[in-house]
KOLMARBA-313751 format. One record per residue (C-alpha): residue in one letter; x, y, z. Coordinates in steps of 0.1 Angstrom, whole numbers, plus 5000, padded with zeros to 4 digits. Example, Ala and Ser with C-alpha at 12.3 -4.5 7.8 and 13.67 -1.06 7.14 Angstrom:
A512349555078/S513749895071/
***
This chain:
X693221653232/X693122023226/X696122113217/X694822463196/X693922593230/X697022453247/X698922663224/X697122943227/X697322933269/X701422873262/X701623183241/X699423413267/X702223263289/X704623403269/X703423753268/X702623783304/X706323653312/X707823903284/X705724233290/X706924473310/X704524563343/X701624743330/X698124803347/X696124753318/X693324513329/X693524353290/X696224093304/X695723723299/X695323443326/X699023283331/X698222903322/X701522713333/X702322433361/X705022353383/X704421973391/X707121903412/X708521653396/X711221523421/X708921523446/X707921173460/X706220903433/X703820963423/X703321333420/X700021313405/X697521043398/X694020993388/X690720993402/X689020743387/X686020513403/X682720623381/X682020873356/X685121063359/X688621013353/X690921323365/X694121433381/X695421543416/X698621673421/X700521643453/X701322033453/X697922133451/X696622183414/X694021923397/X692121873367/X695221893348/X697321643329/X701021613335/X700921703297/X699822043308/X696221953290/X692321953300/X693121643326/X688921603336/X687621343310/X684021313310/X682521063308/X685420883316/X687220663286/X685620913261/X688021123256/X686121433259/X687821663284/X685521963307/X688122153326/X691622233323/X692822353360/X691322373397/X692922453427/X692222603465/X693722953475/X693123173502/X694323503516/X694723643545/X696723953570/X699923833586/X701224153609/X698724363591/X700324223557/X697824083531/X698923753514/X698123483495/X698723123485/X697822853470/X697622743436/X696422953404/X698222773374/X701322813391/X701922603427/X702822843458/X703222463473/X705522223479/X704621803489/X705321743526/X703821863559/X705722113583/X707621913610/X708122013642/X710922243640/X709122453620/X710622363585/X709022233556/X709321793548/X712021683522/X710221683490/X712021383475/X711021163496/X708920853488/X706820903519/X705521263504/X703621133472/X700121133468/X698120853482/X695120683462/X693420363478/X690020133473/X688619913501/X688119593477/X692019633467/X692519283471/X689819193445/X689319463419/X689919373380/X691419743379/X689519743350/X689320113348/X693020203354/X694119913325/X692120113299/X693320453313/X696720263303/X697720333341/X699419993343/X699319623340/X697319463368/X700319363388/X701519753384/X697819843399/X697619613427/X701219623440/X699920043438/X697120013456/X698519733484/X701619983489/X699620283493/X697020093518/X699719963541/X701620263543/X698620483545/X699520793566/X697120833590/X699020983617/X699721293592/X695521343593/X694921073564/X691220963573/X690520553582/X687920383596/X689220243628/X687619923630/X688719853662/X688720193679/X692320143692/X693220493677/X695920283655/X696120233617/X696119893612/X696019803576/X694619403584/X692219553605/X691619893596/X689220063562/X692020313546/X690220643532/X686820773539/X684720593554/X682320343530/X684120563501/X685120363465/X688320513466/X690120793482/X693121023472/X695221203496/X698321443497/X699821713521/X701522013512/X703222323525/X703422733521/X707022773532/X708722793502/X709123193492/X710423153458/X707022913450/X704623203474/X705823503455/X706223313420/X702223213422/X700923563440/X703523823443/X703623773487/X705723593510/X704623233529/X702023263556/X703222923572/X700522683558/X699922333559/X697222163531/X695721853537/X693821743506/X691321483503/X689321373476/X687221063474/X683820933453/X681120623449/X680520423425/X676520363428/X675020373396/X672820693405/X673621053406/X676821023428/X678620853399/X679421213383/X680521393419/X684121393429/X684021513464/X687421763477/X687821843518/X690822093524/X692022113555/X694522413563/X696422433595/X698022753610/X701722633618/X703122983621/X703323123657/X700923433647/X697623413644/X696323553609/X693223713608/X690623793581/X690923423560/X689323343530/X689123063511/X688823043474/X688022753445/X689722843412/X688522633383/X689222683349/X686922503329/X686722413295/X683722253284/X685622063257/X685522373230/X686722613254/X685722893228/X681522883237/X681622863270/X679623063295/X679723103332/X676623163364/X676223093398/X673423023423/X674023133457/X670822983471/X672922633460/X676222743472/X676922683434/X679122793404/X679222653375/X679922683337/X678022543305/X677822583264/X676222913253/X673922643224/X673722333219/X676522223195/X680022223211/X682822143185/X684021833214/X680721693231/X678421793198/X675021793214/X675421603245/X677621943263/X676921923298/X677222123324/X680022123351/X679622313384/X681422343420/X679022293454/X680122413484/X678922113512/X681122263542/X682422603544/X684622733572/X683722723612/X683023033625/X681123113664/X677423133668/X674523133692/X674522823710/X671322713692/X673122633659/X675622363650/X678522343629/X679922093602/X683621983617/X685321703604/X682321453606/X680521563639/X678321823647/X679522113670/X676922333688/X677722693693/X679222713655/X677922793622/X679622693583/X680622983564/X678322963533/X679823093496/X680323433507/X681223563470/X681623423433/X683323593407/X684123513372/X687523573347/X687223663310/X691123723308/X692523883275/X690024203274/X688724463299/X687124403331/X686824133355/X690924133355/X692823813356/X695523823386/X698823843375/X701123613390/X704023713407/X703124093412/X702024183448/X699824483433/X698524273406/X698423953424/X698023913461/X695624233466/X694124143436/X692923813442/X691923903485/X689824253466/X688023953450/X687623693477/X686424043496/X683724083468/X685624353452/X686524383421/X690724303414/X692024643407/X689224973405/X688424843445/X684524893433/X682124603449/X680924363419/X678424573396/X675424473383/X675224563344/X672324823339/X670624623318/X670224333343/X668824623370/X672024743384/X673824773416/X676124573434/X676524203446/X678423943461/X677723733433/X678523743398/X676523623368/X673223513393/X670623493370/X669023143358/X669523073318/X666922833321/X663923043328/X666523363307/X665623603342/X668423783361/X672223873352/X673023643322/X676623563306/X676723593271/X674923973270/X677724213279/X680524013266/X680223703244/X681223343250/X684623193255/X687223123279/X685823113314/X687223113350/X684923063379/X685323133422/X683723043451/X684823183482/X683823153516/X685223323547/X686223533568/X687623363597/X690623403618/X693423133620/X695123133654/X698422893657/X697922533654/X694222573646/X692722383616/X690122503595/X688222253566/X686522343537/X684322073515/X683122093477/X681521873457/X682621903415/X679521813394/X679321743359/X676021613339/X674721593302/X670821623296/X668821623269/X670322013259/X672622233273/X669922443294/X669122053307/X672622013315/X671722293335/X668922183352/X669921853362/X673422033377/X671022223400/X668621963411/X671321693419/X673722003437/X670622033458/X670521683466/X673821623473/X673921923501/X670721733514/X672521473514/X675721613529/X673721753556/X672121443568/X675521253567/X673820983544/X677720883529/X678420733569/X675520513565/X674020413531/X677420353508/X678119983527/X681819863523/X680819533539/X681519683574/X678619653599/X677320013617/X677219843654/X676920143669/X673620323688/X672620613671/X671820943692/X669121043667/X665920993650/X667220983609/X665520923580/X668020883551/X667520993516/X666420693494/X669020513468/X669320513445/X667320853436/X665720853413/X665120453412/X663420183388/X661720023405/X663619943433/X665120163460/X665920073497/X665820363524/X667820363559/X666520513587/X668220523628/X666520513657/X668020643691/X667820523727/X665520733746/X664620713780/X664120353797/X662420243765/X664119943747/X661419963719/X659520223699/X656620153680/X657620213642/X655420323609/X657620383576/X655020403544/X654920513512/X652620763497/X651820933462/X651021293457/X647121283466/X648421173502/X647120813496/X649220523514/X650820283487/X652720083505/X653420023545/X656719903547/X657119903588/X654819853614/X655919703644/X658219803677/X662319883669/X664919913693/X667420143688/X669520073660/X670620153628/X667819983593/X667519933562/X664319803537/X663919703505/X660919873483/X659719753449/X657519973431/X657219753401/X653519753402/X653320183405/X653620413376/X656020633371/X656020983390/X657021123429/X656120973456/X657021063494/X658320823524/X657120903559/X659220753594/X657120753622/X658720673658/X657320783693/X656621133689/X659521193658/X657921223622/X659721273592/X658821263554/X661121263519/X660821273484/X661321033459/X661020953419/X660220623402/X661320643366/X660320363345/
***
């Protein structure tokens, strides 16, 4: 795959765990795993429903291969790999004491929850493996795992039936329970996230010290990680997403205070060597893409691979707002948005790689950054005088599309880049959960500042998306939404863009006494001309869907108006023939 640059990450290895302690800031990223390998089977497996084919681990670190190579093919079957590593950290005070954990090349994890006594699951056992199921199990081909040489079909299926009966759902593995009994029931019940294609999931704990201080340089915080990862297959824009929640819960007895959260990535746009990094904080968006428009792997079809943040942490608010929690809406809360973003060049001087193992080095490095300060000089993140100067929260914010703001590329040239979002800070009392949602993103355009474009626009649309809760009611599994909604909704139309035909969902509440609303939903083009009138009549409450074919309209946008009692709501749309 690329085994130059694996060699070249194995040697930086080599110096880092050779040198003596230093605070040069010229030091190389440590690029090494852990997998546990006798940890319940299987340790790792792929994601691998659309577009993309890569790896979760059940301690923790993705997107590489248990080869220790890139392990995120795109487009999937290609062989043409966009990012070698990803993983969650955070950091936060324990006592007073900052530390952090995680996973940064090295895992500060171990497979298992924390039981009740306080210590950590055995790690051998079969139960603590991660989990990876598909609603139509019973009927797939498994056409995608056979050529990913994952197994005969018999392997897949036995796989798949194994991990959907003994899904784990009372350790916080997410079902649709079908028949609200509060039971997994695997005849009865829809395994994974709700109206998913297929779902991964693992737990993991902090309480290992030898694993803490080998990844960070500080002791366990008493953590528990939930990971869940799950994506369509829908033959529009969502076919290049793979969606990550992490859920982290305080099982320590002290509450620990000033919590960040942090996405590592280290991507590799297949040659690593011309890469460039940016982010877009108006997007909740990092990403990283070629600096021209030959790359020695994808040639010119490089595309552009990013991180959205959908759900950041809960935090209080004025009654008047309303907070993202595990599926519902809480009032008196607000998400956390990307608080900070900072970039690596590793092997030269500044933006400092954090060294793992060191506490100096390490663990205040990494929570300076999360902080929006940089590793070691303690300085906020500076703007480069020639981009304006000053100091930010975000690093590398300009747009290389239209070539305005703080640009990679100018002060130092391409290569080897390492991007972060963070969001926080919160506090973590004991017991108390906290979730944190992103959505990885990867498209090809026409040229690499396409690649760009199309990242941004469909990062927008997903968190439009997101927000609206369109994955609980568009992506059908075959199950039937019975339930009354409790408010007006006008879902976004898929697919998006559409040729020529689309079908939009929209909910209608109960209010008052009234058992029917009179209903308008129509279509109109830019001049504000009605093309088509798709509803007209009295609803009840319930949940629809129509059908639209605009095989008889030319190409271009057009916008979709719900009209219901007194609630009015209008979205976009683009027919491309």
């Amino acid at each position: 795959m690329k085994g130059s640059i694996i060699r070249i990450k194995l040697f930086f290895l080599m110096l880092v765990l050779t040198s003596s302690i230093n605070f040069s800031q010229n030091d190389p990223c440590d690029k090494t795993n852990n997998l546990q390998k006798i940890s319940g089977n299987p340790s790792g497996i792929r994601f691998n429903i659309n577009n993309i084919a890569t790896w979760f681990n059940n301690n923790g670190i993705s997107d590489e291969a248990p080869d220790f190579n890139s392990g995120f093919e795109f487009p999937k079957g290609s062989g043409k790999y966009a990012s070698y590593s990803s993983s969650l950290l955070w950091g936060g005070k324990v006592n007073g004491e900052i530390r952090v954990g995680g996973c940064y090349y090295r895992s500060g994890l171990q497979p298992g929850k924390i039981l009740s006594d306080g210590k950590a699951e055995n790690p051998v056992y079969d139960n603590v493996r991660i989990y990876r199921v598909r609603p139509d199990y019973k009927t797939s081909s498994y056409e995608s795992e056979i050529k990913l040489n994952e197994g005969t079909f018999e392997e897949l299926k036995n796989s798949y039936a194994k991990d959907w009966n003994e899904w784990p759902a009372n350790d916080g593995a997410p079902y649709l329970d079908y028949n609200r009994n509060g039971i997994y029931e695997p005849d009865v019940d829809i395994a994974g996230i709700k109206n998913a294609d297929q779902t991964l999931w693992f737990i993991a704990n902090d309480l290992d010290p030898t694993k803490t201080y080998s990844m960070a340089g500080s002791g366990p915080i008493g953590l528990e990680l939930r990971g869940t990862i799950w994506g369509y297959k829908k033959n529009n824009y969502l076919d290049n997403v793979v969606f990550r929640k992490y859920q982290i819960t305080n099982r320590s007895n002290k509450t620990i205070y000033e919590v960040y959260l942090n996405l590592f990535s280290d991507v590799d746009l297949g040659g690593a060597g011309d890469d460039l990094a940016g982010s877009d904080s108006t997007l909740n968006l990092g990403y990283v893409y070629n600096s021209d428009n030959i790359d020695s792997h994808y040639q010119d079809k490089q595309p552009a691979l990013g991180f959205v943040l959908l759900q950041g942490p809960v935090i209080n608010a004025p009654p008047s707002e309303m907070a993202m929690v595990n599926g519902a809406l809480v009032k008196g809360k607000k998400n956390l948005p990307m608080t900070a973003f900072f970039h690596f060049y590793c092997g030269g001087p500044g933006w400092y790689c954090p060294t793992p193992g060191h506490y100096l080095r390490g663990t205040l490095a990494w929570y300076n950054y999360f902080q929006g300060i940089e590793g070691l000089t303690n300085q906020p993140f500076m703007i480069p005088e020639q981009f304006g100067g000053g100091t930010t929260m975000y690093s590398l914010s300009g747009d290389p599309v239209t070539g305005q703001g703080w640009l990679d590329g100018v002060v130092r040239p391409a290569g080897d880049r390492y991007i972060n979002l963070t969001s926080g800070p919160f506090n973590l009392a004991p017991g108390e959960t906290q979730e944190i949602v992103f959505a990885q993103m990867i498209y090809a355009g026409n040229d690499r500042l396409h690649s760009i474009q199309l990242l941004k626009e469909y990062a927008a649309q997903v968190m439009e998306d997101y927000k609206n809760d369109i994955y609980k009611y568009v992506y059908a599994t075959g199950v039937e939404e019975n339930e009354i909604p409790n408010n007006f909704v006008l879902y976004q139309n898929y697919p998006n863009p559409f040729n020529p035909t689309t079908t939009i969902k929209y909910s209608i509440p109960a209010e008052s006494n009234q058992r029917a609303i009179f209903t308008t939903l129509k279509i109109y083009d830019l001049l504000g001309s009605v093309v088509a009138s798709l509803v007209n009549e009295l609803k009840s409450p319930g949940n629809y869907e129509v059908k639209f074919n605009a095989g008889k309209l030319p190409s271009g946008i057009y916008f979709y108006r719900l009209q219901s009692g007194g609630f009015m709501y209008s979205r976009k749309m683009l027919l491309i023939k």
